[in-house]
C-alpha positions as a Python dict, from the first residue, in 0.01 Angstrom:
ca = {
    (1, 'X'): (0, 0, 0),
    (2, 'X'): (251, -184, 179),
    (3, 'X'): (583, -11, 214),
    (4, 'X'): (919, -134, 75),
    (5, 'X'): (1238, -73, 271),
    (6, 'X'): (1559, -5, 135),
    (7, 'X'): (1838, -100, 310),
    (8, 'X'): (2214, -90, 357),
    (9, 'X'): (2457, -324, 537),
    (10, 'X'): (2513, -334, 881),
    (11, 'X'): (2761, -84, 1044),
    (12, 'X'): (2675, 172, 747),
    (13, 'X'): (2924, 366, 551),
    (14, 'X'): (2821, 670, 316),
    (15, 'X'): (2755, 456, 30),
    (16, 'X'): (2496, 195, 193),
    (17, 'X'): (2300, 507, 357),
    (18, 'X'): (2323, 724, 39),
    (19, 'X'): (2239, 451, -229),
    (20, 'X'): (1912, 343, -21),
    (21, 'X'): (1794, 715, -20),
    (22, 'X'): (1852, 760, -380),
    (23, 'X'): (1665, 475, -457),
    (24, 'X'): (1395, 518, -237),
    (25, 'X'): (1349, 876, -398),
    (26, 'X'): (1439, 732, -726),
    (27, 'X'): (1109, 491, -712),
    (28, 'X'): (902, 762, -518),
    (29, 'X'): (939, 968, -810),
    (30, 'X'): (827, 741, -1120),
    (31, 'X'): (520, 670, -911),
    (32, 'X'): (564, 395, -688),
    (33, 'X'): (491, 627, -341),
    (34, 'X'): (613, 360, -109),
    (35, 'X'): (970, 278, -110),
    (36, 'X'): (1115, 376, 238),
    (37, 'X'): (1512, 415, 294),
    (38, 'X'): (1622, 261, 582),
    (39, 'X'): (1919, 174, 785),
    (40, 'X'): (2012, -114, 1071),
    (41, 'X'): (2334, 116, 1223),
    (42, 'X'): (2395, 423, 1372),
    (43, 'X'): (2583, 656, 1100),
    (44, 'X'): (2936, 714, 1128),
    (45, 'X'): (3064, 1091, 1143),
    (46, 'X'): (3118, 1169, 757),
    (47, 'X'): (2775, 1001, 669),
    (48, 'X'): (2621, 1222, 963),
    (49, 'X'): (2843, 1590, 817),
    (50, 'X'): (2715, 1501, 455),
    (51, 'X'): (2371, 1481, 561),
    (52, 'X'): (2353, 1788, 758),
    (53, 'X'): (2592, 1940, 473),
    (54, 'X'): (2302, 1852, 204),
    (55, 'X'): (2004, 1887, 414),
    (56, 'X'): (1895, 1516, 434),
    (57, 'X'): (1769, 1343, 745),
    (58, 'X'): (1862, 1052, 824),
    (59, 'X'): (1680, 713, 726),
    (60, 'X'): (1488, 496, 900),
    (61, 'X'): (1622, 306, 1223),
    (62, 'X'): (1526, -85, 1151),
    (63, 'X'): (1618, -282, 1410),
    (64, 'X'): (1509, -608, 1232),
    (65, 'X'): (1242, -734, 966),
    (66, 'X'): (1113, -1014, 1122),
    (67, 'X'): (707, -985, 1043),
    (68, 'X'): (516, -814, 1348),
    (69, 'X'): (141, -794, 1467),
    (70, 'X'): (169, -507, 1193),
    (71, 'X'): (246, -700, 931),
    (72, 'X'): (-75, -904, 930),
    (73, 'X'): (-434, -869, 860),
    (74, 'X'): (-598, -811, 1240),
    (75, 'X'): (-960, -807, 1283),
    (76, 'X'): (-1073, -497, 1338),
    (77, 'X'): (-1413, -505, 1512),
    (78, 'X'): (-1562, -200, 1721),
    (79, 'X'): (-1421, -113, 2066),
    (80, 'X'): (-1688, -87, 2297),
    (81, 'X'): (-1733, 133, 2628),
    (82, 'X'): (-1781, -30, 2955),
    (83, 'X'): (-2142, 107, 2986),
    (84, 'X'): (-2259, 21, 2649),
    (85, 'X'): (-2532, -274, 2758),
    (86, 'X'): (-2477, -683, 2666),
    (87, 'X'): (-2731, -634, 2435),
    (88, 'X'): (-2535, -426, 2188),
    (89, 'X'): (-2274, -617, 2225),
    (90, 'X'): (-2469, -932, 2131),
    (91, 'X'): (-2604, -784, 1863),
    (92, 'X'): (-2224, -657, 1721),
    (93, 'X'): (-2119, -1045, 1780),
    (94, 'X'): (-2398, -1113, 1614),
    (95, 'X'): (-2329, -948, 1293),
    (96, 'X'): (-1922, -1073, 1264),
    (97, 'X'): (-1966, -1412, 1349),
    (98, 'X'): (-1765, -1562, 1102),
    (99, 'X'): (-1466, -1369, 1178),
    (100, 'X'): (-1506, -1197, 1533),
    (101, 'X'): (-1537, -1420, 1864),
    (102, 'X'): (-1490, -1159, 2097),
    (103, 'X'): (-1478, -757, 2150),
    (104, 'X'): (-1225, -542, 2310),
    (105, 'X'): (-1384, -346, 2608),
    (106, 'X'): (-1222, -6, 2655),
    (107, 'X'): (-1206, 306, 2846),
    (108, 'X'): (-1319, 639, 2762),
    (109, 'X'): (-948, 740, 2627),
    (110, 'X'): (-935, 430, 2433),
    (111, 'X'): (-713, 205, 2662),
    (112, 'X'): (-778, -176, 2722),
    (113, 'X'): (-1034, -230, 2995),
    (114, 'X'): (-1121, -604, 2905),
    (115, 'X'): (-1265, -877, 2653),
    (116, 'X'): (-1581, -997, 2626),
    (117, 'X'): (-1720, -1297, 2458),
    (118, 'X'): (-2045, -1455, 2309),
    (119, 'X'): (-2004, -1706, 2627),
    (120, 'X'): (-1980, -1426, 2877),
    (121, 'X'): (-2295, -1298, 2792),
    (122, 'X'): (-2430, -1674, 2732),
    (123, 'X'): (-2320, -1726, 3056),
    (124, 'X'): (-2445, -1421, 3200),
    (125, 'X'): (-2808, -1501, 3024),
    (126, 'X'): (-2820, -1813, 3189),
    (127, 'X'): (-2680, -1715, 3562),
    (128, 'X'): (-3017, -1510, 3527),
    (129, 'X'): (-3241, -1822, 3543),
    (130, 'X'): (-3144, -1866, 3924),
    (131, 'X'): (-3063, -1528, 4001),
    (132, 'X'): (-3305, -1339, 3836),
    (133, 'X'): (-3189, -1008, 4008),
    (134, 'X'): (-3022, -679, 3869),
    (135, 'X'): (-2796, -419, 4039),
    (136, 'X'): (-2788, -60, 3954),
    (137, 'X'): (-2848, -103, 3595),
    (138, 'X'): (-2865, 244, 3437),
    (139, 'X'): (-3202, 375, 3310),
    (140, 'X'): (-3039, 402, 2967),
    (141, 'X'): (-2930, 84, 2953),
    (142, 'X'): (-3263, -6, 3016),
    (143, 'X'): (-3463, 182, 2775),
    (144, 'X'): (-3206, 97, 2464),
    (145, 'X'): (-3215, -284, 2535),
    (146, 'X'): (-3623, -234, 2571),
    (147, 'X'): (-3679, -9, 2313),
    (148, 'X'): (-3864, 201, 2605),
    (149, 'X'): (-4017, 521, 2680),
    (150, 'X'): (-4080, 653, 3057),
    (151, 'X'): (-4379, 749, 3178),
    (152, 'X'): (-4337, 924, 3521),
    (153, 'X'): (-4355, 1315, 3568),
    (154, 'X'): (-4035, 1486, 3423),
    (155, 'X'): (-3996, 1602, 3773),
    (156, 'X'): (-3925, 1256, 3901),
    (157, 'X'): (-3604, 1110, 3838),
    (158, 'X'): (-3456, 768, 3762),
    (159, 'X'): (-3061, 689, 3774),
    (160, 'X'): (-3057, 308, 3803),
    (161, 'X'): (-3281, 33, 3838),
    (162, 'X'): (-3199, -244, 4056),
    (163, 'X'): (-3408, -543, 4180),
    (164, 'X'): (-3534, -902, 4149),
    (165, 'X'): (-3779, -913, 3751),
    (166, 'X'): (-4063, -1072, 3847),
    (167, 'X'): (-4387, -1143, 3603),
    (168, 'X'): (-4662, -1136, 3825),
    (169, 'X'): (-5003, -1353, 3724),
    (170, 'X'): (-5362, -1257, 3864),
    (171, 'X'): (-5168, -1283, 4185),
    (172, 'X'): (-5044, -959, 4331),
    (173, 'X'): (-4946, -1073, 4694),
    (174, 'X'): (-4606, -1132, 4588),
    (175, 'X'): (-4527, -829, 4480),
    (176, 'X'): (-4242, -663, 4718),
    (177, 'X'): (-4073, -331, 4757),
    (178, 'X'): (-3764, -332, 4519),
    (179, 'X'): (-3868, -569, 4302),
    (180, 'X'): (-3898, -495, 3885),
    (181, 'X'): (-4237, -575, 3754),
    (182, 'X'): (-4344, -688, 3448),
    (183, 'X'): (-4738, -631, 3370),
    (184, 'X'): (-4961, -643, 3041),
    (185, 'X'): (-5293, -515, 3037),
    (186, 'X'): (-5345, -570, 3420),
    (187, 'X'): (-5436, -252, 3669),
    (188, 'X'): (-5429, -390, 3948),
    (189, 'X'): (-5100, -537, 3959),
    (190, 'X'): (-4988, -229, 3836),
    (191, 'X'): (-5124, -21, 4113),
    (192, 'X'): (-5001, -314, 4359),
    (193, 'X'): (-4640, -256, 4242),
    (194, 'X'): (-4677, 133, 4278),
    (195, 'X'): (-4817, 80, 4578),
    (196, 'X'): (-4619, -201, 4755),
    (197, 'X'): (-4308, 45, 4643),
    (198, 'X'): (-4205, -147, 4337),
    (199, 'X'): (-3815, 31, 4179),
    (200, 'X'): (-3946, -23, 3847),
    (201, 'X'): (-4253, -115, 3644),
    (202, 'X'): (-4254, -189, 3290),
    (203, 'X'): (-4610, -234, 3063),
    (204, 'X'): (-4595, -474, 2832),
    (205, 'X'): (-4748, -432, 2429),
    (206, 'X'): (-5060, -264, 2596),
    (207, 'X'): (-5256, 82, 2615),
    (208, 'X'): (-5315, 134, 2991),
    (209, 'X'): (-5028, 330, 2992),
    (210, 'X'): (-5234, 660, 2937),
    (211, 'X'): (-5401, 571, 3269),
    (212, 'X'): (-5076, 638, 3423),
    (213, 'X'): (-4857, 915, 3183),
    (214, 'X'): (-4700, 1181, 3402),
    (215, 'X'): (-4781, 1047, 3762),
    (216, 'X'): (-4524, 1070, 4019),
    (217, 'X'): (-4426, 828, 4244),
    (218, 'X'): (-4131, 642, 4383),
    (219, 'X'): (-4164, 396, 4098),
    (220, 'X'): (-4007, 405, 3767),
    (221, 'X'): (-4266, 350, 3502),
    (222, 'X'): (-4183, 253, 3133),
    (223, 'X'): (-4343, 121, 2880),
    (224, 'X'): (-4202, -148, 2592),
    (225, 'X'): (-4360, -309, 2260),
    (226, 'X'): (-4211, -650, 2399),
    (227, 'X'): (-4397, -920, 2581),
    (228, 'X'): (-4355, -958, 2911),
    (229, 'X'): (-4088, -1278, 2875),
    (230, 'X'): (-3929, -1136, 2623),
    (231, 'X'): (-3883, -798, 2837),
    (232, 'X'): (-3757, -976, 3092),
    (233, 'X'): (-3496, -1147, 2907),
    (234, 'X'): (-3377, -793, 2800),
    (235, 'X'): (-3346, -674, 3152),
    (236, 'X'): (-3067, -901, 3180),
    (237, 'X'): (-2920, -759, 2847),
    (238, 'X'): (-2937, -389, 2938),
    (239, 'X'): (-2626, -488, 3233),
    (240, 'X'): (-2340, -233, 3158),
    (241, 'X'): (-2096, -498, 2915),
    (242, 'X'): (-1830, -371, 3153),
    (243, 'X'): (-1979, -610, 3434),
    (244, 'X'): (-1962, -937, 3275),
    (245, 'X'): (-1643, -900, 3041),
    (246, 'X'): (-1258, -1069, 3140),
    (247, 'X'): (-1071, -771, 3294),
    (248, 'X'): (-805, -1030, 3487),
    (249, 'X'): (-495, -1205, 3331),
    (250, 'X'): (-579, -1023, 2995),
    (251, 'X'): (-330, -1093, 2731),
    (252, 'X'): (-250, -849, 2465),
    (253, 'X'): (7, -754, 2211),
    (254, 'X'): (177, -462, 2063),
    (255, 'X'): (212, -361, 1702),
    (256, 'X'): (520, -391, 1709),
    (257, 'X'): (528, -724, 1896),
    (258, 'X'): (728, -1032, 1668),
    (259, 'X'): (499, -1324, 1529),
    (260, 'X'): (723, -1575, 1662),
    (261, 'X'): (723, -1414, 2023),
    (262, 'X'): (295, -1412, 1970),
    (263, 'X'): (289, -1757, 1824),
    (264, 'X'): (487, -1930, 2138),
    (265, 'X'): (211, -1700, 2352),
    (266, 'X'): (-101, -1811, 2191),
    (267, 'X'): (-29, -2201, 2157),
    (268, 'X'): (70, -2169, 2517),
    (269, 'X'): (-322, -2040, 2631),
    (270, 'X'): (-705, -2087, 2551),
    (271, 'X'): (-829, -1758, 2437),
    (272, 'X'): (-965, -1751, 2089),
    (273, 'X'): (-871, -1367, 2069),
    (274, 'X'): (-666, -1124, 2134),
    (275, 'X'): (-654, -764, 2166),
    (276, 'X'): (-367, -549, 1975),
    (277, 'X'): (-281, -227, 2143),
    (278, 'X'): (-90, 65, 1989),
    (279, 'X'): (233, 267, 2090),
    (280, 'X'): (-16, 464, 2330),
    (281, 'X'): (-166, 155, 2408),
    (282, 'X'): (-497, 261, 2246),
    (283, 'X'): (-720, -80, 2130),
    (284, 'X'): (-679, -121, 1733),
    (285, 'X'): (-831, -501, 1689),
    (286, 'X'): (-761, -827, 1745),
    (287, 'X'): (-616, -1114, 1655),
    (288, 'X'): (-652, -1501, 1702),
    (289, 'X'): (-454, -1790, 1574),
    (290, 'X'): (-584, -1795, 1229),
    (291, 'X'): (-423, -1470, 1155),
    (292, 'X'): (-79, -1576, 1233),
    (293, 'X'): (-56, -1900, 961),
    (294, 'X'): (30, -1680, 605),
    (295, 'X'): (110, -1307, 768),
    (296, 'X'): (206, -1087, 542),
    (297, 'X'): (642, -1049, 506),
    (298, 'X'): (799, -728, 491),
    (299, 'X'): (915, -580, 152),
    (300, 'X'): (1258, -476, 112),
    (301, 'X'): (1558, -398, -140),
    (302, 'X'): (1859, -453, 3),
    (303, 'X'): (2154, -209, -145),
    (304, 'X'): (2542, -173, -145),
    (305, 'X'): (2568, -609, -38),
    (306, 'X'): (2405, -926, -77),
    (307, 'X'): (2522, -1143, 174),
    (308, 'X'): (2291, -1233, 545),
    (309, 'X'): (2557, -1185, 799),
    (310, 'X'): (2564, -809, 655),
    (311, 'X'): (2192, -806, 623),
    (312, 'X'): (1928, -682, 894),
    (313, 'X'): (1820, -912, 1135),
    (314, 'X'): (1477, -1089, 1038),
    (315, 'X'): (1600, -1128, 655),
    (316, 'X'): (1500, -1505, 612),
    (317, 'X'): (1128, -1372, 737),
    (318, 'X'): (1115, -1139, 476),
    (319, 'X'): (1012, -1090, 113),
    (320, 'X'): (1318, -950, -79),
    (321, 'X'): (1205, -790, -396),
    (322, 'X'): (1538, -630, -524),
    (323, 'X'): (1930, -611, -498),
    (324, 'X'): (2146, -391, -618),
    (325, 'X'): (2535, -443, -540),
    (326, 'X'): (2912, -343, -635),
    (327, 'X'): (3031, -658, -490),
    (328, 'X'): (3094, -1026, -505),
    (329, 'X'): (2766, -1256, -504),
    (330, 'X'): (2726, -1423, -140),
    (331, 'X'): (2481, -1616, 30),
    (332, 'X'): (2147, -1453, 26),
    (333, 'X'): (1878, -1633, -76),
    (334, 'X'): (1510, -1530, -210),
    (335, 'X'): (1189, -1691, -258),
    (336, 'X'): (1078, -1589, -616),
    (337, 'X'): (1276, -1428, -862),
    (338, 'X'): (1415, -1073, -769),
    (339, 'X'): (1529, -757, -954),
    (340, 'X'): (1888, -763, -943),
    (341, 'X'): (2147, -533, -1068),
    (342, 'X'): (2519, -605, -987),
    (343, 'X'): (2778, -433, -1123),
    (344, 'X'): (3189, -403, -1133),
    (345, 'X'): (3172, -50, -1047),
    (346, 'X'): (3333, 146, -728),
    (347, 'X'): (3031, 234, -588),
    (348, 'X'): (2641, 129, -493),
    (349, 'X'): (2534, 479, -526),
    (350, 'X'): (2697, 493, -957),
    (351, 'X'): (2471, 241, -1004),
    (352, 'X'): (2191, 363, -836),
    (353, 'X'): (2266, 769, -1053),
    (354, 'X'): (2273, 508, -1372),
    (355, 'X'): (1915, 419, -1319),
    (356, 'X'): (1857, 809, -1270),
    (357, 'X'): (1968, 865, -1587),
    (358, 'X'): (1805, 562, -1763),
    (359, 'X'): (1440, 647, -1642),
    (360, 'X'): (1473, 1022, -1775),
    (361, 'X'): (1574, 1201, -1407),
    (362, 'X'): (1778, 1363, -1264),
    (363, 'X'): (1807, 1407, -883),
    (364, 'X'): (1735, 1733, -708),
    (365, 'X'): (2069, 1942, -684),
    (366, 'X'): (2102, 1834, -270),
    (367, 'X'): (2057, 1479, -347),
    (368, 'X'): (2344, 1508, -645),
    (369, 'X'): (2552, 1639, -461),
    (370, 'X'): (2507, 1381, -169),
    (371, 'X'): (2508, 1115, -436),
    (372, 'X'): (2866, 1270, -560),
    (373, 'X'): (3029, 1273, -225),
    (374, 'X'): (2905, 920, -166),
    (375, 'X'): (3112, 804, -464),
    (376, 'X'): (3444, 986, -376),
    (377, 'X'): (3374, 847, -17),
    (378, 'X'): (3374, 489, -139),
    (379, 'X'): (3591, 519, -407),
    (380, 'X'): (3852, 739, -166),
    (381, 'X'): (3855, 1033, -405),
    (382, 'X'): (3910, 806, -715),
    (383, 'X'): (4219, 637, -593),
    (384, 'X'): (4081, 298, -478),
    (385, 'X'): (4125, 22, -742),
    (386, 'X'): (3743, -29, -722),
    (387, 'X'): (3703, 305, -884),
    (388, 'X'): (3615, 283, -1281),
    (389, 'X'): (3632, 541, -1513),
    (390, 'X'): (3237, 531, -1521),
    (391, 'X'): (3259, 656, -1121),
    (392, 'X'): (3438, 945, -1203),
    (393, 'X'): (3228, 1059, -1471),
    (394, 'X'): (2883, 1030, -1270),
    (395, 'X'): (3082, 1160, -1008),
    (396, 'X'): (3184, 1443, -1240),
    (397, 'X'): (2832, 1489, -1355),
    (398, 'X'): (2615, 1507, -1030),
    (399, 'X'): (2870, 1752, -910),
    (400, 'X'): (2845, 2021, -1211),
    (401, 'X'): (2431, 1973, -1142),
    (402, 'X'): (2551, 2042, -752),
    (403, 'X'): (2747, 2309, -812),
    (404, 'X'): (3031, 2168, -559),
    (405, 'X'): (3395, 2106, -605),
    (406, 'X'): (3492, 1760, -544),
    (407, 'X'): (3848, 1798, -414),
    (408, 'X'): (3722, 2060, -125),
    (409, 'X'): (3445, 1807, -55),
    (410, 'X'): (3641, 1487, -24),
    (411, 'X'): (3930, 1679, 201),
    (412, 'X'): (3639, 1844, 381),
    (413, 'X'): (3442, 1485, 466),
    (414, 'X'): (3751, 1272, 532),
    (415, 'X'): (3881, 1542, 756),
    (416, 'X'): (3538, 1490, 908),
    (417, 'X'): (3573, 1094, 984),
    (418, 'X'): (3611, 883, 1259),
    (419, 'X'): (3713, 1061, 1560),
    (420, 'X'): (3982, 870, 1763),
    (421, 'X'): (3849, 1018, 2072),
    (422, 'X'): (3632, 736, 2006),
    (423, 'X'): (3614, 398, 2222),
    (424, 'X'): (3829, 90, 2050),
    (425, 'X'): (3489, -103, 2013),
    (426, 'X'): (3332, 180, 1871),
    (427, 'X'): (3627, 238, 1610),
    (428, 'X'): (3580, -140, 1500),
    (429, 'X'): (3225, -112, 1475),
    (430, 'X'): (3182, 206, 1290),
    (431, 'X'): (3256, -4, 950),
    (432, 'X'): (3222, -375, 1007),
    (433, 'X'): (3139, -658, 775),
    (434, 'X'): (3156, -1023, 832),
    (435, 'X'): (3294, -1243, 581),
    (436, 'X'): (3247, -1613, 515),
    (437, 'X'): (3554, -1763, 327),
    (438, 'X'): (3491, -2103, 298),
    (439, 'X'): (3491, -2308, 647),
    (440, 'X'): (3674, -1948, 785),
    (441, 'X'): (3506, -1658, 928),
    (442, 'X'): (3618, -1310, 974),
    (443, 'X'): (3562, -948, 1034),
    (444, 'X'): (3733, -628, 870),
    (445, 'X'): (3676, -276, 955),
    (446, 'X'): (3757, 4, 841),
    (447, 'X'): (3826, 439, 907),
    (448, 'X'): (3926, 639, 625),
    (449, 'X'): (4128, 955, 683),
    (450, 'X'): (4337, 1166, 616),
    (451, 'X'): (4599, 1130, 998),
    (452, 'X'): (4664, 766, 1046),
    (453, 'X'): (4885, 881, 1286),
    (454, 'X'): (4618, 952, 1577),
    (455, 'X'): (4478, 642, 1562),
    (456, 'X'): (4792, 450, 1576),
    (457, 'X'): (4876, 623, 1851),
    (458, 'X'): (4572, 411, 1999),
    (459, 'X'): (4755, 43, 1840),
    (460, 'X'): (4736, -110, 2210),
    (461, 'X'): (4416, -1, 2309),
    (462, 'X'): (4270, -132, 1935),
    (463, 'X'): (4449, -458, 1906),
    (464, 'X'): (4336, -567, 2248),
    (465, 'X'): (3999, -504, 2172),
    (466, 'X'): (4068, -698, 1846),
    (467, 'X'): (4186, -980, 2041),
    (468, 'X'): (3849, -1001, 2266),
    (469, 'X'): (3617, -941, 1988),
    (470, 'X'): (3789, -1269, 1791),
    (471, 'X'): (3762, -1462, 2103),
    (472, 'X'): (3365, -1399, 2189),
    (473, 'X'): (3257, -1409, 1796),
    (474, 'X'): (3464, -1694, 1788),
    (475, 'X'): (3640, -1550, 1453),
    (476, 'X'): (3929, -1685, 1263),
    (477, 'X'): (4107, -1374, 1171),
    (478, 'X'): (3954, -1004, 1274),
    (479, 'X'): (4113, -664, 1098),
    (480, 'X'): (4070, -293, 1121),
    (481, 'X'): (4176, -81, 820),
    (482, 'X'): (4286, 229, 897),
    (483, 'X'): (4333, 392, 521),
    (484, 'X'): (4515, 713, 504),
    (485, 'X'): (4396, 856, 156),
    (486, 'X'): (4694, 1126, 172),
    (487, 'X'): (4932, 818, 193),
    (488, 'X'): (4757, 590, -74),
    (489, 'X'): (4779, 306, 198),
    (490, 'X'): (4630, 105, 491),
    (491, 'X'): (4816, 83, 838),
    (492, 'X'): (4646, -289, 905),
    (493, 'X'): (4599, -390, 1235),
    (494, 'X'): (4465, -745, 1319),
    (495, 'X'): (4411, -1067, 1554),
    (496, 'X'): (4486, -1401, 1401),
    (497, 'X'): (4775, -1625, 1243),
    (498, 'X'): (5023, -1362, 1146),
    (499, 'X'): (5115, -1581, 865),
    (500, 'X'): (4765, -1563, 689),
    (501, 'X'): (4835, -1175, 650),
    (502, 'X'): (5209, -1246, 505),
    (503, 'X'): (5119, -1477, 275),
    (504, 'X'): (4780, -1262, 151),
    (505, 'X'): (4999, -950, 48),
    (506, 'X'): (5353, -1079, 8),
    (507, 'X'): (5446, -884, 321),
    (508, 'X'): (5787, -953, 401),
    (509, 'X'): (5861, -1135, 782),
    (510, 'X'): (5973, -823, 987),
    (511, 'X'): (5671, -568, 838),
    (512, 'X'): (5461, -827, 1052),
    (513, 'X'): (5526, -785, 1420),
    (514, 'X'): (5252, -694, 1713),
    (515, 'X'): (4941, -767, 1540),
    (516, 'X'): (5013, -462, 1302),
    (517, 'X'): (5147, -436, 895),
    (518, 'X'): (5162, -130, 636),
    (519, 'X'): (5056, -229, 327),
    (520, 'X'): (5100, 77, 37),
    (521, 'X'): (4849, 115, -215),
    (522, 'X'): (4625, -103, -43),
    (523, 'X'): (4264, 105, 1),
    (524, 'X'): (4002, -151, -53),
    (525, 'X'): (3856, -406, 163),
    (526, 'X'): (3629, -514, -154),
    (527, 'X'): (3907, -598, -436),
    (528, 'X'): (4226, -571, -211),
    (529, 'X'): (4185, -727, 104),
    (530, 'X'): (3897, -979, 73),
    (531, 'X'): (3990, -1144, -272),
    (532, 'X'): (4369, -1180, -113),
    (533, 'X'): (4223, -1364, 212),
    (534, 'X'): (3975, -1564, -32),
    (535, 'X'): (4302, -1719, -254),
    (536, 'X'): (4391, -1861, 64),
    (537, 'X'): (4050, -1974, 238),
    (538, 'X'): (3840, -1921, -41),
}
């Protein structure tokens, strides 16, 4: 069953990490088995402490969804080894026709040796009409492809056979040392070839064999129900597949290789197939340019926002089968209808202990109390004006089942939060979104703590940063929020039109200087700072 990945936004805060684990375990548990959490960011320092502090590791690293050689339905045909003979080969060809045109040559530990094709060994068959000679072909090889026995003494012993085939007539003078004769019913060619020092000798659908069981002589002796032509055709077949098959210029692909990447490849070359190779680079099929027209598209929910410039990377190529949100509807787009659950509330992960409670569950007392500390972390311990009365009481709830206090917990985590030791660029990243605002686009960030006062003491160092980031994204207006939850405000520091921030929050002339403004009682970028900006560029 193919797996569905839950995912956050980018940059991931507690909330976006917590409600894609809940709901992973949430579907897990009424039977689904598949649902994955994942996350595209590295987790900020509260989201790491509250893992660790509940015993949870952290999800999955996606870099992107676009569909990969994983994601579609390879051939898988047998590997072969290099000394397996053409005829096998053939015979596997043979048998897969309609969907195999070639077969992945390997080595003994699996690893890609070469390719061969039904026109290598055509090739091969017919190369054999003008050069009907073989080199060192082992005496295994042989007897499969002739469905052979030997004859000699057991004391005698036969490596490889190597020589021109030759199906003598009632002549014998042409019979040479080295050569690989092919005789019915006819003793005295066969004592010519023993004689004149023939490598090989091979009896054809006849009984004088018992005239020559057990002798020992230079010359390997063998014995096959197939006519002489036919025997001889074989000869040819019993070369080691390793010989004939591509081992130059091979082209291959990864797993985890992208579909558009292989596309461009393929059109670009001749090869009808195309080995796929694992992480250890182990043969697993192939693939040829059938299987790349309707792949298969990754599954995924995506959890805590609904808009593509805070989605993963890939999310157009993908098949998105639910959404669940606390915030205003964007831009992201699906093929067929979705489940969707949106809902005024301060927090993904309320939403996500709703559906707990709806189906009948309750979490396990780790995951409630991960779930609780998600809610005070977006909700900033119930201050924010996100935060409904329906937080608080799921809050309330999945903390009683935790047995934690959720005062010591929120001081504890926010205590625990960004570290201004910290690069600037790695403060603005830790909790980035991109908004769209009509023709405008813009960035806000945010730390929540409980001492503004060491990061301001970085103001410079940040707003110069700022100032670069809004010049290479090219964005109209770019913010970091630093929210001080002892304070019940955000020290807002910025690059852009200093007016823009005035006239969002009625901030008088003088508190905007230098790129930086207080503004008290302001602790959400969902329902403070974003529907502000979007009165003005909305």
């Amino acid at each position: 069953m193919d797996s569905v990945y839950v995912i956050g936004h980018r940059n991931p805060d507690t909330d976006s990490i917590v409600s894609a684990l809940a709901y992973a375990s949430l579907q897990n548990a009424l039977g689904e088995n598949n649902y994955v959490a994942a996350r595209i960011g590295h987790l900020n320092n509260e989201t790491s402490f509250l893992l660790e502090r509940f015993g949870f590791n952290p999800p999955l690293y996606l870099r992107s969804v676009r569909t990969q050689v994983s994601d579609i339905d390879y051939d898988t045909p047998p590997s072969l080894g290099q000394a397996v003979p053409v005829s096998h080969a053939w015979n596997i060809l043979h048998q897969q026709e309609d969907s195999v045109s070639a077969l992945p040559i390997t080595y003994e530990d699996g690893t890609l040796y070469g390719m061969v094709t039904a026109g290598n060994i055509a090739e091969r068959d017919m190369e054999s009409i003008s050069r009907p000679d073989v080199d060192h072909i082992p005496v295994f090889n042989l007897l499969s492809a002739l469905e052979g026995h030997i004859l000699n003494d057991p004391s005698d012993y036969f490596e490889d056979i190597s020589g021109e085939v030759t199906i003598p007539l009632s002549d014998s003078s042409d019979i040479k040392p080295g050569m690989i004769v092919l005789c019915g019913a006819q003793r005295e060619i066969a004592d010519r070839a023993i004689e004149a020092g023939a490598s090989c000798l091979i009896f054809c659908q006849t009984s004088l064999t018992e005239n020559y069981k057990d002798r020992s002589c230079k010359t390997c002796l063998m014995s096959t129900p197939f006519d002489p032509y036919r025997a001889a055709r074989m000869i040819f077949q019993s070369v080691p597949v390793g010989r004939i098959a591509f081992t130059e210029d091979l082209i291959y692909f990864h797993l985890n290789d992208y579909l558009d990447d292989v596309r461009d490849t393929v059109v670009k070359n001749r090869f009808r197939s195309y080995p796929v190779l694992n992480e250890e680079e182990k043969v697993v099929g192939t693939l040829s340019r059938y299987h790349l027209i309707r792949p298969r598209k990754k599954k995924i929910v995506l959890v805590d926002h609904n808009e593509v410039s805070q989605s993963v990377q890939g999310l157009e190529q993908a098949d998105i089968v639910g959404i669940i949100d606390h915030h205003r509807l964007a831009d992201v787009q699906t093929g067929n209808p979705v489940f969707m659950r949106n809902e005024p509330v301060g927090s993904t992960t309320s939403i996500v202990a709703a559906m707990y409670q709806e189906n009948g569950l309750m979490p396990s007392p780790n995951l409630a109390g991960l779930m609780a500390a998600a809610i005070i972390s977006d909700t900033v311990m119930f201050k924010s004006p996100t935060c409904t009365q329906r937080d608080r009481i799921i809050a309330e709830r999945l903390a009683r089942h935790a047995r934690i206090d959720l005062d010591e917990l929120g001081k504890t985590m926010f205590s625990r939060g960004a570290s201004p030791e910290k690069s600037a660029i790695e403060l603005i990243r830790l909790d980035q979104k991109e908004f769209h605002l009509g023709s405008h686009s813009l960035a806000i960030s945010q730390i929540t703590t409980v001492d503004s006062d060491q990061f301001m003491e970085r103001k410079e160092d940040i707003l110069n940063e700022l100032q670069k980031q809004k010049s290479e994204k090219k964005y109209d207006l770019i913010m970091l929020m630093v929210t001080n939850v002892l304070k019940e405000g955000t020290e807002l520091l910025f690059s852009g039109d200093p007016d823009i921030i005035r006239n969002a929050f009625n901030a008088e002339a003088d508190d905007v200087h230098d790129g930086h403004v207080f503004l008290p009682h302001v602790l959400s970028r969902k329902k403070q700072i974003v529907p502000a900006l979007s009165q003005l560029w909305g």
